[in-house]
C-alpha positions in Angstrom: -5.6 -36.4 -2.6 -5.8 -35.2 -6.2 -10.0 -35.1 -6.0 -9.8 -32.4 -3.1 -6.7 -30.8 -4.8 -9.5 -30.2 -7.8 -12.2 -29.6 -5.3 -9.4 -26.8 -3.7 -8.9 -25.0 -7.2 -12.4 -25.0 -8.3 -13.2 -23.3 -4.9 -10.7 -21.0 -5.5 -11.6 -20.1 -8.9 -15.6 -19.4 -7.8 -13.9 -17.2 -5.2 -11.7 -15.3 -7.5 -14.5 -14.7 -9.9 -16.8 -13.5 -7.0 -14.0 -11.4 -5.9 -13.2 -10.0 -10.0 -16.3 -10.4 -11.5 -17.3 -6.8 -10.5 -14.6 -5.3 -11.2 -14.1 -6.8 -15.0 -18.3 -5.1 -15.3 -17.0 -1.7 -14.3 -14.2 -1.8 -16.4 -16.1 -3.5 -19.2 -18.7 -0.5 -19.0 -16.1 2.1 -19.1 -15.8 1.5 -23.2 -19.5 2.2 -23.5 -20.9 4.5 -25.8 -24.1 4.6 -24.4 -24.0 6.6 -21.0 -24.9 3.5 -19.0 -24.3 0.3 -17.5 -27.4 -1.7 -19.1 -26.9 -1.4 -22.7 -23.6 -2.1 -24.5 -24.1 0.4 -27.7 -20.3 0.5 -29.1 -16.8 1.0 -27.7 -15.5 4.7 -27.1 -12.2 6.0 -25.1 -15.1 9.2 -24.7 -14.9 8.7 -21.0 -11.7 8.4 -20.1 -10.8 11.4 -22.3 -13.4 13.3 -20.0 -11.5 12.1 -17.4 -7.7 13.4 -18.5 -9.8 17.2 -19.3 -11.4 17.3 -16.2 -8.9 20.1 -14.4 -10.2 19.4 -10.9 -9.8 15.9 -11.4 -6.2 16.1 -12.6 -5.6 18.1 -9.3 -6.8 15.4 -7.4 -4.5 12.8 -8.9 -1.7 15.2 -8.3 -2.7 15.0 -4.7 -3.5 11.9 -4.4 0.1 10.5 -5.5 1.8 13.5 -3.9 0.2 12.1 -0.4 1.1 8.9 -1.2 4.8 9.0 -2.6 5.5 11.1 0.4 3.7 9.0 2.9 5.1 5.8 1.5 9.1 7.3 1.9 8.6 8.5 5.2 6.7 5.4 6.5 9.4 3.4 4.8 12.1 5.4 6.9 10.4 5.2 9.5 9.2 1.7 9.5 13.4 0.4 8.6 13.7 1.4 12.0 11.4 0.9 13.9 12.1 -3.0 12.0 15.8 -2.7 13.7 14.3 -1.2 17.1 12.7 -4.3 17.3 14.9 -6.8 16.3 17.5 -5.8 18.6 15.9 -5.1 21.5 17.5 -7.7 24.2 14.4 -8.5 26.2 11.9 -10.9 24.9 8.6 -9.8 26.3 9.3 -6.1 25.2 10.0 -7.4 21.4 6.7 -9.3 21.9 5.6 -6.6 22.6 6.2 -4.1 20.2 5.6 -6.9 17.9 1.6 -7.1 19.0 1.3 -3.1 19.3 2.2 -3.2 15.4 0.5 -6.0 14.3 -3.4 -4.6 16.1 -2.2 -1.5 13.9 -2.8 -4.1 10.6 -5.8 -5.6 11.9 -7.7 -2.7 13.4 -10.4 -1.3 11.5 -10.3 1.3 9.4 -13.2 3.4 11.1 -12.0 3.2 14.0 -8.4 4.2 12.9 -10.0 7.3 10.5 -12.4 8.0 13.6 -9.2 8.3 16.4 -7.4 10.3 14.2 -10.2 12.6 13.7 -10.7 13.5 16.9 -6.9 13.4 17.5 -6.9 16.6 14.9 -9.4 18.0 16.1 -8.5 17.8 19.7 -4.7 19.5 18.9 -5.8 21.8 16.3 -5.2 20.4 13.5 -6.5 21.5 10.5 -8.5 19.2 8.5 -6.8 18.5 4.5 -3.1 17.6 3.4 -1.5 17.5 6.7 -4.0 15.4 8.2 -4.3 12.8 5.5 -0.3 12.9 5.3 0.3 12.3 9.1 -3.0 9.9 8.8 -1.4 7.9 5.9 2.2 7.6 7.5 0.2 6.2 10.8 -1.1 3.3 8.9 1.4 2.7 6.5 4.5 2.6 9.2 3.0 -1.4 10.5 3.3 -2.6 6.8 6.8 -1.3 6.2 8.0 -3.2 9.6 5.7 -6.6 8.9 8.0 -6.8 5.7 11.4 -5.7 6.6 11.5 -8.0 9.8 11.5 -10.8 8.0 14.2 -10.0 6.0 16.2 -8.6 9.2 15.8 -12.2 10.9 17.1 -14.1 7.7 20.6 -12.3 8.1 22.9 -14.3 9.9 24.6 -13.1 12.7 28.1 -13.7 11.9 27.6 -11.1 8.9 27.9 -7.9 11.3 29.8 -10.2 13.0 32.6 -10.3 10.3 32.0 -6.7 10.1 32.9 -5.8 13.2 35.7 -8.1 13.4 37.4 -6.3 10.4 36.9 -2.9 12.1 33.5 -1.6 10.5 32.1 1.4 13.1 28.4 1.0 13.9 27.4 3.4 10.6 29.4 1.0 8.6 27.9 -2.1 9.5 24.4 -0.5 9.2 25.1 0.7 5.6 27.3 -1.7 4.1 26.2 -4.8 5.8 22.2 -4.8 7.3 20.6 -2.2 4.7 22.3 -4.0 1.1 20.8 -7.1 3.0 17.2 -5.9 3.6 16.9 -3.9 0.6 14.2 -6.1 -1.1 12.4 -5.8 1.8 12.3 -2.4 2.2 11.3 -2.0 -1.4 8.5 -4.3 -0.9 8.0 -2.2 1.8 7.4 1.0 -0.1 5.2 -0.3 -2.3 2.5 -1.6 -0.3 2.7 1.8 1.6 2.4 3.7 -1.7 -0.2 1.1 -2.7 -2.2 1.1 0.6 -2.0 4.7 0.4 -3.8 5.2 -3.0 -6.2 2.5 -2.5 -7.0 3.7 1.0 -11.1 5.6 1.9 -11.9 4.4 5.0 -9.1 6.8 6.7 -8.9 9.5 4.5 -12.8 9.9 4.2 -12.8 11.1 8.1 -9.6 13.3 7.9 -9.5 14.8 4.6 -11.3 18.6 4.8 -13.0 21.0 2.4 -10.8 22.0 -0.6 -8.6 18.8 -0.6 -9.5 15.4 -1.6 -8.1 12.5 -2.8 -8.6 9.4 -5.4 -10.5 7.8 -3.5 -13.0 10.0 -1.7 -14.1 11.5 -5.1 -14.7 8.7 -7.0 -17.3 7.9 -3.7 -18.3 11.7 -3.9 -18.9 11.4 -7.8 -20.5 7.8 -7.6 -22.6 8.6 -4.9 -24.1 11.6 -7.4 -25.9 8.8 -9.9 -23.9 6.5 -12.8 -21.4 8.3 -15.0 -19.2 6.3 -16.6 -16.3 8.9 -16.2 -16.4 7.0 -12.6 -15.5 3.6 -14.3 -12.9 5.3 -16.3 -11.6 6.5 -13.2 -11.9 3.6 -10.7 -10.2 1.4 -14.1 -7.1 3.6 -14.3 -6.6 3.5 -10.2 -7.4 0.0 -10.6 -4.7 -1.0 -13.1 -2.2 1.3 -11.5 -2.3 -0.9 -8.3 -1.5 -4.0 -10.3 1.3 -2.3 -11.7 2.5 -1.6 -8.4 1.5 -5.0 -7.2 3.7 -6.7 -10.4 6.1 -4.6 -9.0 6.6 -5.5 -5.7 6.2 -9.5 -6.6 9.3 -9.1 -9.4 11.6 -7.0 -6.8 10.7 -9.6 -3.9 11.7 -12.6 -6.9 14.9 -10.8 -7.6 15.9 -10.5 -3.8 15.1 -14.3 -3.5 16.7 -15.2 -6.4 19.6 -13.3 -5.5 19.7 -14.8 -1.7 19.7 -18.2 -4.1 22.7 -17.4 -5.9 24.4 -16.2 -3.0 24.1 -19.5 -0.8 25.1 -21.5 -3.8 28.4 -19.3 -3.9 
């Protein structure tokens, strides 16, 4: 047992440094004085202060988290109910499936998706740029904020709204003083992976966004695609570290509503 618990870890480490080891070059490269990826020459922030003066650039992040912050909070609304829309619906075979419609939503490609909802636009006369990517964004992001509310939905015991009812708590009450104090981690959890999926997304936004709008991700393709600058690697390392900062994020609120639930049971 312990050899292939050793032989389970070493796998995973090769995998994690396949996965990183990319990544850690880029952002190892950014600090290069010498214009290239080849030759480390001498550390320099020169890059990422091109990066902070490029005007066009800044307007891009301004979009980009504009998209995302907003797509993330209406996904989340949206998503907190569509959670409840499931979880109460009597009849097994239609919760089953709601359930599958939501989950082919996760596991679909992102072509295809980015694809459907171009010719969707196109189709109803839509105009290609911030609506599209919005409405595109909220699309894929709605799933995510259901896969990690339900959980939390079908921890809460019964009796709780229950009780609530008992002591005379209208419908409104029980949903706001009872079901959303108890999901709340969960929906948290759920807004950050929407705001994180969001920023991080291509595939999607690459097919919907239009001329005169763009976001993180598709110039950073655009600019990459135009030979090596290392304003690129300053780029990608910023969106890069902001995602684990969302990602710590996420893990400490989802520790806090555990640890909560903890001390709550041991009451």
């Amino acid at each position: 047992m312990k050899r292939n618990g050793k032989l389970s870890n070493i796998y995973l480490f090769i995998v994690f440094i396949i996965l990183y080891a990319p990544i850690f070059y880029l952002m190892y490269y950014s600090f290069n004085s010498g214009g290239s990826m080849h030759d480390f020459e001498g550390f320099t922030l020169e890059w990422y202060k091109e990066v902070f003066h490029d005007t066009r650039l800044l307007i891009i992040v301004l979009n980009t988290f504009v998209i995302a912050l907003l797509s993330a909070a209406i996904s989340t609304i949206l998503g907190v109910l569509g959670a409840l829309a499931i979880m109460y619906v009597r009849r097994r075979q239609v919760k089953n499936t709601l359930l599958m419609l939501n989950n082919v939503l996760i596991v679909s490609p992102d072509v295809i998706i980015g694809a459907s909802f171009l010719i969707l636009f196109t189709i109803i006369g839509i105009k290609l740029g911030f609506a599209s990517v919005l409405l595109s964004h909220i699309a894929f992001s709605v799933p995510i904020v259901v896969i990690m509310v339900l959980p939390k939905l079908q921890e809460m015991s019964p009796t709780l709204i229950d009780a609530a009812r008992d002591l005379g708590a209208s419908r409104w009450d029980v949903l706001s003083k009872v079901i959303l104090p108890f999901i709340t981690p969960g929906i948290f959890a759920g807004f950050f992976m929407a705001l994180t999926y969001s920023l991080d997304d291509f595939a999607v936004t690459f097919f919907v966004t239009g001329n005169g709008f763009s976001t993180l991700s598709v110039e950073i393709y655009s600019r990459a695609r135009q030979g090596i600058s290392l304003s690129v690697n300053a780029l990608s390392t910023l969106l890069f570290l902001f995602t684990i900062v969302l990602v710590i994020g996420y893990y400490f609120i989802n520790q806090k509503g555990s640890r909560s639930k903890g001390m709550g049971v041991r009451k």
